[in-house]
N, C-alpha and C positions, 0 to 999 in steps of 0.2 A: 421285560427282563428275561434276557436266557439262563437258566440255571446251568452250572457244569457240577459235575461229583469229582473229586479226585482220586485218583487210583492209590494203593498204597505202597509203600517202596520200604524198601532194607535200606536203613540206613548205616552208616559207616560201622557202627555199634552193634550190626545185626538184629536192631529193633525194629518191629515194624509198626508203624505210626501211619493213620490213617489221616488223611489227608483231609481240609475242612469243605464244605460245599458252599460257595459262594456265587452271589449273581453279578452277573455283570450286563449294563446295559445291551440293548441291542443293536446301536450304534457303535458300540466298541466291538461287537462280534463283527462287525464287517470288517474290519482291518485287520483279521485276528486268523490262522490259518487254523479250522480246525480237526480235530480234538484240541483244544487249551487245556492240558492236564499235568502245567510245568506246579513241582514242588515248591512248598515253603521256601522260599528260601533265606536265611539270616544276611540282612545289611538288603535285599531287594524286594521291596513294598509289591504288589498285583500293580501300583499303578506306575511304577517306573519299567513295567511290561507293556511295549506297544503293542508288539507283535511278537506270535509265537508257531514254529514251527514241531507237526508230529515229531517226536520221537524214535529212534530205534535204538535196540537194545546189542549188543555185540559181546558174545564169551570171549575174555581173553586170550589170544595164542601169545607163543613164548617172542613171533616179531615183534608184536607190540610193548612187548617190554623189556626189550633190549636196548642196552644205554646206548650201544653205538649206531642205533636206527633213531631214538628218540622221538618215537609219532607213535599214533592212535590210527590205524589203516580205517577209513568207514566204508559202510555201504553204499556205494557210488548209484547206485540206481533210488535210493533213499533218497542219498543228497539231493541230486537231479531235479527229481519229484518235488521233493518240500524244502531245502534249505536253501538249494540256488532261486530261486523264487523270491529268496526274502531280499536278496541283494538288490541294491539302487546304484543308480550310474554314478561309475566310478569305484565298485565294488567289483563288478562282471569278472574283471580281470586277476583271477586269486590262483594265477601260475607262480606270479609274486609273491601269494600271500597275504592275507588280511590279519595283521594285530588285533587280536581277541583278547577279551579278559573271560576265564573260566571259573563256574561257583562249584564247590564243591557244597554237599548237604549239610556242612556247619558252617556257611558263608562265608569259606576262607577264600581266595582269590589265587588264581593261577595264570602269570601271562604268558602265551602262546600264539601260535599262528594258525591258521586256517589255510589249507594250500590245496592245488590242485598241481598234482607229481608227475611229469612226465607223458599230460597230456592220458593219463591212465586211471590214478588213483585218486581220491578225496582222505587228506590227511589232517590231525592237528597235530602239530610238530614245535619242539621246544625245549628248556629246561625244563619252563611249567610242565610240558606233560610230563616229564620224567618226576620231577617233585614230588607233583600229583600222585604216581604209581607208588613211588616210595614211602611218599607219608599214609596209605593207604593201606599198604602189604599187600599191593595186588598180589597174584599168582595166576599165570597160565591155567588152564583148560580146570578153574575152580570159580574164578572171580566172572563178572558181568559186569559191564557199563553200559548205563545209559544215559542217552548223549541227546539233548534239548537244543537248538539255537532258539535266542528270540534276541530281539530288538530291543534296546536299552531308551526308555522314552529322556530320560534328561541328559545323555551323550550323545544316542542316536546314533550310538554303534553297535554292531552286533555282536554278540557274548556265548555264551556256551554254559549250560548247566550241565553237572553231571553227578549220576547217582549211580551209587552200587549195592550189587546182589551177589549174595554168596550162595553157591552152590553147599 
């Protein structure tokens, strides 16, 4: 058994809640990208996690939360690295677009897209993102997100967790 510890996160509340340490076989850590350090999350059990990609964290600018842009701009050399990796054939191509569902830290559900812009940027783009912002109170150059893919074991699509920190 490999043990993981969980890191602690600011949740929407400004509380901060330590996270529980659990094991997980070592069979499972092979399919598993690691760090595995995705949050609680409400409505997603650890084993409806197949696969889970590192993390990165992104402070808010004022494009990202502009209604009439409506996307999440991410770190393309992140993505690259860890999230494009998790995609399986028939995913590769997300100039299109891939339909995500996003968790936010009280398990509410956000749908969006997953896109690659212009042959430039890695974006998630949508109502949901905008929802998401709104029901949050983001704010520019105060707010943080951080931003999880992992693999959904009983749809076996890939999804989006995302947590926030307040400056």
């Amino acid at each position: 058994m490999s043990q993981i510890n969980f890191s602690d996160i600011v949740m929407g509340n400004n509380n901060v809640h330590a996270m529980p340490q659990i094991n997980i076989p070592d069979v499972v850590m092979e399919n598993v990208n690691n760090p595995l350090d995705i949050p609680t999350i409400p409505g997603v059990p650890y084993n409806n996690i197949l696969q889970c990609c590192k993390p990165f964290e992104k402070k808010l600018m004022m494009s990202d939360l502009k209604v009439d842009q409506n996307r999440l701009l991410m770190n393309k050399s992140h993505v690259e690295h860890y999230f494009v990796p998790l995609l399986r054939e028939g995913e590769e191509n997300i100039e299109d677009g891939i339909n995500v569902v996003a968790y936010d830290m009280q398990g509410r559900t956000f749908n969006m897209k997953f896109k690659f812009w212009s042959k430039k940027v890695y974006v998630l783009t949508g109502t949901g993102w905008r929802n998401f912002f709104e029901e949050h109170s983001l704010q520019a150059n105060r707010d943080h997100v951080k931003v999880w893919m992992f693999r959904h074991s009983q749809t076996n699509n890939i999804c989006f967790a995302l947590g926030i920190r307040r400056e």
